[in-house]
N, C-alpha and C positions, 0 to 999 in steps of 0.2 A: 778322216775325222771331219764331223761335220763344221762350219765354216760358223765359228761365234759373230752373233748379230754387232757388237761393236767392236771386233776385233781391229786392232793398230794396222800400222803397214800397209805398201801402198793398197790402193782401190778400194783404202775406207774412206776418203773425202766423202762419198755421197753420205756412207753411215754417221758421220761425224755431224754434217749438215743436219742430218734426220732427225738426231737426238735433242743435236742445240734447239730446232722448231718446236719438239714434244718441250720439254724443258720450259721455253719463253711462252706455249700456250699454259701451262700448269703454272705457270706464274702470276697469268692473266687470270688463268679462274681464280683461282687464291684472292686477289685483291678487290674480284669482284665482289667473292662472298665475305669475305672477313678485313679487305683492308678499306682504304681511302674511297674506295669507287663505289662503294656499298652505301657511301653516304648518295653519291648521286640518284643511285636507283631508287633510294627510296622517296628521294625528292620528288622525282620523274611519278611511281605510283599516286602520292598522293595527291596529284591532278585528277586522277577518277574519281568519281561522285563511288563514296561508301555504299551505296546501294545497288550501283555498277556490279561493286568487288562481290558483291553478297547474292547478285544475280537479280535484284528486284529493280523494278522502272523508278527512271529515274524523273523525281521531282524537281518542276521547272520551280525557279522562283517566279511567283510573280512582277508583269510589270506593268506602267499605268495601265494599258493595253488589258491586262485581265484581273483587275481588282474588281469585281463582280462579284457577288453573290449566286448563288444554283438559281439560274430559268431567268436572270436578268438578260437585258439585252443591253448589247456593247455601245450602242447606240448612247451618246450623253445625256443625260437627264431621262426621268420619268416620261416613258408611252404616253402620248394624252387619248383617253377614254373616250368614245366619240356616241354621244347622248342622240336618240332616236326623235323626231319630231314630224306629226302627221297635222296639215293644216286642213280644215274641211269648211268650203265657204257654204253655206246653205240659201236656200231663197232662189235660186236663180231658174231660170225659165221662162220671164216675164220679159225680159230684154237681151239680146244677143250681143248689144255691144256692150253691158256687164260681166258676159262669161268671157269676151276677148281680153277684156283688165284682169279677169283674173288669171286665163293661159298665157299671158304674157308676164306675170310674176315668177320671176329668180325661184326654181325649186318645183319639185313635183306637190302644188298642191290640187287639194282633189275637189271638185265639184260633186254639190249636192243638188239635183234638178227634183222642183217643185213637177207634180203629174200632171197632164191635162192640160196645159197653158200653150197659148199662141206658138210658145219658141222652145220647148220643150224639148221636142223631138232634133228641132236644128242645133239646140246648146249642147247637147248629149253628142252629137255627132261631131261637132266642133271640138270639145274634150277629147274625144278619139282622134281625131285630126292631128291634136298636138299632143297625144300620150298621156293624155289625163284623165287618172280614171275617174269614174262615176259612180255615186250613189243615187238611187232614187229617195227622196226628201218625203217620205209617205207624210200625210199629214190623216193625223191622230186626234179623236175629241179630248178636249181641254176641258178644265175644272168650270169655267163659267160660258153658260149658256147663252150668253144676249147676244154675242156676235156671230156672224154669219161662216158658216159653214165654209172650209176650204173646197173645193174642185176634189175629188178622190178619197176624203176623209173616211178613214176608219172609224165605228160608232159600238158603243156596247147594247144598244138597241135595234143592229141590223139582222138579220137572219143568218144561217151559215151560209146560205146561197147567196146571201145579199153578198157578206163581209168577203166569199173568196172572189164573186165577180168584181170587186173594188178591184182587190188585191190583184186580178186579171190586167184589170183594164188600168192600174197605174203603172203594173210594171212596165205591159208592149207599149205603155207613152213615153218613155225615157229609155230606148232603146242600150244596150250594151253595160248598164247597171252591174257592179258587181256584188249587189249590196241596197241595204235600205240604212236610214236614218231616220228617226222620227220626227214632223214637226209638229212643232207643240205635244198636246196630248198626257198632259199631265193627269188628266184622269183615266184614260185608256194601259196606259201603263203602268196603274198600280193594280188593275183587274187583272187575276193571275190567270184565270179561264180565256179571257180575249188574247194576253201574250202566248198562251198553248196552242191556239190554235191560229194566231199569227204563225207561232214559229212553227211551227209543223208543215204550213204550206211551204216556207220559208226553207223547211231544210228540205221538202221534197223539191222545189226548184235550183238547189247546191246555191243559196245566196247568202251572204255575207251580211250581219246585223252592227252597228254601232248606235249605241243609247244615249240621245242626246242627255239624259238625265235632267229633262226640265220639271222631276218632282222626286223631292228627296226619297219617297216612296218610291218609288219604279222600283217594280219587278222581270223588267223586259230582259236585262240584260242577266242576271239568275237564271232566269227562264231558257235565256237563249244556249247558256252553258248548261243547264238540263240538256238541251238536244240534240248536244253536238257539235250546235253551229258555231263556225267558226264568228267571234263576238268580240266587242269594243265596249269603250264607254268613255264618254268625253272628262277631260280633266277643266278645261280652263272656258269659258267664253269670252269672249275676245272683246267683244264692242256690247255689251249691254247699254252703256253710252256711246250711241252711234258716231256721232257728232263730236266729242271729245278726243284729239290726239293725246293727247296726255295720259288719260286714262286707257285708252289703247294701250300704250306702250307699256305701261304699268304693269297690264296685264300679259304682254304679250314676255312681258321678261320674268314673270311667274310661271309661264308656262315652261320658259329655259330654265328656271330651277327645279322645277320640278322634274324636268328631263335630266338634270345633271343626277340631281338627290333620285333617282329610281330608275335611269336608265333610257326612260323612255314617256313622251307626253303625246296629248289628244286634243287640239287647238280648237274650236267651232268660232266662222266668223260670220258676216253679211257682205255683198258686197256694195258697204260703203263708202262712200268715198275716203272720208278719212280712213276707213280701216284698211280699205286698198294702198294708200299713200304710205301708212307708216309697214305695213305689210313690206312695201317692197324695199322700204329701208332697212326694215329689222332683220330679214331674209338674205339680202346683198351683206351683212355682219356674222349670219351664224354660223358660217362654217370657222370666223377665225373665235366664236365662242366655244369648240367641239362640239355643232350640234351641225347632223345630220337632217335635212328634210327628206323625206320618205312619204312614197303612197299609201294611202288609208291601209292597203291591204298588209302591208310590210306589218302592222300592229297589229291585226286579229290573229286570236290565240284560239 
């Protein structure tokens, strides 16, 4: 007869052990599901984040650390916006120890060299020496005729022969130019035929145009964006009261709004004294104003 699994009598101790074990586990499951312990597990679950339980990613709370906004940066406080500023001192060529005052000004500002003159060629070389670039200062006919003709001046009664040997013979005088600016010339620059055929030479030699804008009329700089070239056009003059610090600076903090208010401004100065003096103070301040000084060329579009 086969041997009953809890049968009495000796050499059931193990069987008896066996049963009592099954018995006191089924007891255990019991009170896990249905008694006193059931409270604990479910205590224990509800530590996982419900999105956990549901299988989706679980959301942090935030903390000071990420109370932002989408594309802010964690950085504290508002990015400061940093406003573009090109300085362009004009006139120079006539004295070397002018262009030294102004390469020794705090900031990339750019020299504008007059053609033909004694120190032309030296100043232009000098700004390459200390990384600053160059404009050649073309000088342009102006509205009144009594005074005397600049050194290179473009005329609207010169020939095409005449008007591109000028244009020849001012560029190879101001060596490493990337660019011209106009002086004076408020009558040349509202002739739209004379700026065609400026800029044409102009975009066949790859150079760089900025309008002094010394007549509300000018069409140079129009013209010059007809052609391609890449072109400027001054925002502020800086020293029409040469001799005035005051007025300087007046100006010179119109030009920072105007940078701030669009991003980006166009300064023309001389290099005179005071405009040099308040120059290097106003320049030693703009970086903690957000304004950037940059070379002319940083601003042709």
């Amino acid at each position: 007869m086969a041997k009953k699994l809890f049968a009495k009598g000796k050499g059931s101790s193990f069987d008896r052990w066996l049963f009592a074990g099954i018995v006191i586990a089924l007891v255990l499951i019991s009170l896990t599901l249905w008694g006193p312990l059931r409270k604990f597990r479910v205590t224990e679950d509800k530590k996982i984040p419900q999105q956990a339980a549901k299988g989706e990613p679980i959301q942090k709370k935030p903390g000071k650390q990420d109370t932002k906004k989408h594309g802010e940066s964690l950085v504290a406080g508002p990015m400061e916006h940093t406003a573009l500023v090109a300085i362009v001192i004009d006139d120079l060529g006539q004295d070397v120890k002018q262009a030294r005052e102004v390469v020794s000004l705090p900031g990339k500002v750019t020299l504008a060299v007059m053609p033909g003159l004694a120190q032309s060629r030296k100043t232009a070389e000098l700004a390459k020496q200390n990384n600053r670039e160059v404009l050649l200062h073309l000088p342009m006919e102006y509205r009144s005729r009594s005074g005397k003709p600049a050194t290179g001046m473009l005329r609207s009664d010169m020939t095409p022969m005449e008007f591109l040997t000028t244009v020849s013979n001012d560029v190879d005088s101001v060596p490493g130019a990337i660019g011209i600016n106009n002086h004076e010339g408020s009558s040349l620059t509202e002739n739209k035929e004379a700026m065609k055929f400026l800029m044409a030479e102009l975009k066949a030699r790859n150079l760089m145009f900025l309008d002094s804008v010394t007549s509300a009329r000018s069409v140079a700089y129009i013209t010059a964006r007809e052609f391609g070239i890449k072109s400027g056009k001054r925002d502020v003059f800086l020293d029409n009261e040469g001799d005035n610090p005051s007025y300087i600076r007046k100006q010179l903090d119109e030009l920072a709004e105007i940078a701030r208010k669009n991003g980006r401004a166009i300064g023309i100065g001389h290099p005179h004294p005071a405009t040099i003096s308040e120059l290097r103070k106003w320049l030693t301040e703009a970086g903690n104003q957000g304004i950037e000084i940059v070379p002319i060329s940083r601003m042709m579009n």
